[in-house]
C-alpha positions in Angstrom: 84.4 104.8 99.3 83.8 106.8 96.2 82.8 105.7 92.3 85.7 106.2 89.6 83.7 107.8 86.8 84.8 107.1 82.7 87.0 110.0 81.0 88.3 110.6 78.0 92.0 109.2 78.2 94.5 108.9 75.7 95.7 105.0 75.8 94.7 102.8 73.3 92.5 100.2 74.0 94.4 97.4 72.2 97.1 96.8 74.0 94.9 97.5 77.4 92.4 95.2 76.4 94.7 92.5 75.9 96.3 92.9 79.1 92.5 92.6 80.3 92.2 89.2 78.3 95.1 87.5 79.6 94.1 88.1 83.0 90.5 86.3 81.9 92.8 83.1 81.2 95.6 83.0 83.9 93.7 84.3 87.5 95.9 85.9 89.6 99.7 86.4 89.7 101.1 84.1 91.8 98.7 81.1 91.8 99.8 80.1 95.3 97.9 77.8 97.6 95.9 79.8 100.6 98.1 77.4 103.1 100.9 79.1 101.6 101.5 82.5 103.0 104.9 82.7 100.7 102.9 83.9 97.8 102.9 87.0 99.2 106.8 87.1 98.0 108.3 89.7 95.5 107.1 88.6 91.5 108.5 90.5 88.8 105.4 92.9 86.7 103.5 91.4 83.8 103.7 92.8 80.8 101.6 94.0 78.2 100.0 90.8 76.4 99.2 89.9 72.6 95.8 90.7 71.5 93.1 87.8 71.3 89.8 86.5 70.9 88.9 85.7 74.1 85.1 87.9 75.4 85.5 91.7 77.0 84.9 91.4 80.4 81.9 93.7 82.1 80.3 94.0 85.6 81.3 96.5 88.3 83.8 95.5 91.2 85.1 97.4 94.6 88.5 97.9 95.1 89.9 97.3 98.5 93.6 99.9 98.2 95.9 101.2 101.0 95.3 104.8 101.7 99.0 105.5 99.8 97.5 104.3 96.6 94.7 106.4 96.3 95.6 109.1 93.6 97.4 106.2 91.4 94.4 103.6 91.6 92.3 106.4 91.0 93.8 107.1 87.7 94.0 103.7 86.7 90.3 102.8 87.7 89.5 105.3 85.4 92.0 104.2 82.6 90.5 100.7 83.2 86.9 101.8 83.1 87.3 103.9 79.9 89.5 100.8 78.2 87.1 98.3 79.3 83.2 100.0 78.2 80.6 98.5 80.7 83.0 98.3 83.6 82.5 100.1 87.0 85.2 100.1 89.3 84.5 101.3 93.0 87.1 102.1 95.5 87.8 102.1 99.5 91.2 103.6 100.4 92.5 102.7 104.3 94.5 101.4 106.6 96.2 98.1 105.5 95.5 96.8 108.6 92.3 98.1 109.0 90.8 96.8 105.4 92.7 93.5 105.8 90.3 92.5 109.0 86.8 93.7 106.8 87.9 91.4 104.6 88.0 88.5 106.5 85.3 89.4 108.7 83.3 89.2 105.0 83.0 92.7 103.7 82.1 92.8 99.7 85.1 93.4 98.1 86.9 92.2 95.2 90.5 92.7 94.7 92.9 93.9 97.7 96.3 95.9 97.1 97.9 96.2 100.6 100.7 98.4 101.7 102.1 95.5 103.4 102.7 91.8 102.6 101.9 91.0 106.6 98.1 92.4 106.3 97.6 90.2 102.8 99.2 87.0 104.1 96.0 87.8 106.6 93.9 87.2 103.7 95.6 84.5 102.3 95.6 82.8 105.1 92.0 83.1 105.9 91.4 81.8 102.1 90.5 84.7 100.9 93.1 84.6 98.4 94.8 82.0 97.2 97.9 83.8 96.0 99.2 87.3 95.6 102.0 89.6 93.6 104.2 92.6 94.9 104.0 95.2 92.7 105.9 98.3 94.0 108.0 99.4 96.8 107.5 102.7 98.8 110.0 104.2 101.0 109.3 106.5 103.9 109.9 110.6 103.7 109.8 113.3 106.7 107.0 115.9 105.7 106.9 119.3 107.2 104.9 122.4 106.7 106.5 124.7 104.0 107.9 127.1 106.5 109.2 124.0 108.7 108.7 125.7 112.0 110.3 123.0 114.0 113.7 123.3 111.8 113.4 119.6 110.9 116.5 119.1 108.9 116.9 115.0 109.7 115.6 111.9 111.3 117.3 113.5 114.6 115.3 116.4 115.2 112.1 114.3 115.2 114.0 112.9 118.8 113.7 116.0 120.2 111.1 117.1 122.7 110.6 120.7 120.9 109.6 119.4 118.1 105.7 118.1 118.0 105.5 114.7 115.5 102.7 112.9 113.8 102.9 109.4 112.9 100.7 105.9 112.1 99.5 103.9 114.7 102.2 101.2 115.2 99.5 98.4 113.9 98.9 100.1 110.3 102.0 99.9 107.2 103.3 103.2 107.7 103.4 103.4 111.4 105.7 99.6 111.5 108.1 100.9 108.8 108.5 104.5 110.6 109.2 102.3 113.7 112.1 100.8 111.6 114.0 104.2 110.3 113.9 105.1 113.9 115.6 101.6 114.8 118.1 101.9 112.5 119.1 105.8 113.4 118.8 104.9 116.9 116.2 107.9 117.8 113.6 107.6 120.0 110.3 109.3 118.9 107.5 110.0 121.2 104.5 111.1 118.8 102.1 114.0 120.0 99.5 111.9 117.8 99.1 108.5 116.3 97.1 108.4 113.5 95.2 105.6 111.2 96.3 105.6 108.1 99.3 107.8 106.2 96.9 110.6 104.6 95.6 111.2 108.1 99.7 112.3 109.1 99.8 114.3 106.3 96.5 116.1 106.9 97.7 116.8 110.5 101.1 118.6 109.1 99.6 120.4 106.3 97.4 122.1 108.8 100.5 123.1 110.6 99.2 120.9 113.9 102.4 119.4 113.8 105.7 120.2 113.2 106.6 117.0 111.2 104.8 113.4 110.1 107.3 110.4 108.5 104.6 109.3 105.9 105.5 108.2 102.4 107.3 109.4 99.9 104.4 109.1 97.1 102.6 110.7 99.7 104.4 114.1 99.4 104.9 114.0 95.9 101.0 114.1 96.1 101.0 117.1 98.2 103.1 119.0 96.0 103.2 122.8 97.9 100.8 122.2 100.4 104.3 120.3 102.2 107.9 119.9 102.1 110.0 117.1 102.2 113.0 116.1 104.0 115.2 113.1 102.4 115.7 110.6 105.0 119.5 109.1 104.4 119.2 105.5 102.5 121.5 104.2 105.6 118.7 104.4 107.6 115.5 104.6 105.8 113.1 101.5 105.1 110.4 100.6 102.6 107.9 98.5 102.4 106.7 95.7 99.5 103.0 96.2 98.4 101.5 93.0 97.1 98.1 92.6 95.4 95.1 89.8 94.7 92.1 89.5 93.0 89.9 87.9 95.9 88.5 84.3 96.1 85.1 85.0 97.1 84.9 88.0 94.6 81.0 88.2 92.8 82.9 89.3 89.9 86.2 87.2 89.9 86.7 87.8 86.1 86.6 91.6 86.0 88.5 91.2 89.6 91.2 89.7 87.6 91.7 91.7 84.6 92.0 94.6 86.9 94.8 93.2 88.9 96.8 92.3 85.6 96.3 95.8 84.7 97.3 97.3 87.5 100.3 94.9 87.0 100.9 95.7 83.0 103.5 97.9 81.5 100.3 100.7 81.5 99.7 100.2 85.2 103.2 100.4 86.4 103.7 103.8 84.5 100.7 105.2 86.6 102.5 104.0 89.7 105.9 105.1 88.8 104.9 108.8 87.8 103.8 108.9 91.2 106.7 108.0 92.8 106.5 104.4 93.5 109.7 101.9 93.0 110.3 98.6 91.8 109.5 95.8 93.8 
């Protein structure tokens, strides 16, 4: 877990700051019941909201974000924090899986953005949330060291025995949806590791430990050189909805709130789409 610290950033703070406001008045996106597990459903963005009157929020609150997320909700804790003065926002960046059981075994946290709609119907269920929003789409990527040493050219070669493969334990996001490509090319891929969360894959190929890791594809756009990607065919690839919520039990539900409608404003989304993350 690690502190987002203010910076000097460019957006200006009216438009932000409403988006902050409105998120004071409405709680979270979906306004679902916790017996309902179907608020976990697709919901189209908010958009940038009319200034008012209403008071700035303040307070500190931690971030519970899939390990995918963590160089965009980085950038927008600190767009947050320097558009919102007297605000502290406070990150910890796993598994879906993994995060989704601290919550409901009570760890403090305060909003929850999950790389699968599964893990937060979890926490919805457990009324930790009473309702939730999908915000982008990710879709899965082959990532090889530069010099691809295992001549990775396709979903194929990860089949064969030659070539060693890293991918997510089968429980977390990344490690179900890599299970699906392989369903739907009809590859069997015995992994020479399993690993807990997507970064972890990509570690293990950018120091050449493996010869390839099926992670995300915001994931090498974040590696930029230090990997290199190989397109898996839409025919057989498969994504995977990430929903969001502002948490029930949250000590700051407020501040909790006005983050999740940012994250879900016309400001947030451009964050998330520069780094490579669709539509939901």
């Amino acid at each position: 877990m690690r502190r987002i610290t203010v910076t000097t950033m460019a957006l200006g703070l009216a438009s932000i700051t409403a988006v902050t406001l409105a998120a004071c008045s409405s709680g979270t996106s979906s306004g679902s019941g916790a017996s309902a597990p179907a608020a976990t459903g697709s919901a189209p963005a908010a958009t940038s909201a009319s200034a008012s009157s209403s008071p700035a929020v303040s307070g500190s609150i931690t971030v519970f974000a899939a390990s995918s997320l963590k160089e965009a909700f980085s950038t927008l804790g600190q767009q947050f924090e320097a558009a919102n003065p007297g605000t502290k926002v406070t990150f910890s960046f796993g598994a879906s899986s993994t995060l989704a059981t601290q919550i409901t075994s009570g760890a403090p946290a305060d909003v929850f953005a999950s790389a699968s709609p599964k893990n937060m119907t979890q926490v919805v269920s457990a009324g930790y949330a009473t309702g939730s929003t999908n915000f982008v789409k990710n879709v899965m990527e082959i990532a090889v060291p530069p010099a691809n040493p295992g001549h990775v050219t396709g979903v194929a070669d990860l089949g064969k025995s030659s070539v060693k493969v890293a991918l997510c334990q089968p429980q977390v996001p990344c490690g179900s949806v890599a299970a699906k490509v392989f369903t739907n090319a009809r590859v069997t891929v015995k992994p020479v590791t399993l690993q807990p969360d997507v970064k972890s894959v990509l570690t293990q190929v950018e120091l050449g430990n493996v010869d390839a890791g099926v992670v995300y594809v915001t994931d090498v756009n974040a590696a930029r050189a230090k990997v290199k990607d190989i397109t898996i065919p839409d025919s057989v690839n498969a994504s995977t909805e990430y929903p969001i919520a502002a948490l029930s039990k949250s000590a700051n539900l407020t501040l909790a709130q006005a983050f999740e409608a940012y994250v879900l404003s016309d400001a947030g989304q451009a964050v998330l789409t520069a780094d490579k993350f669709e539509a939901p």
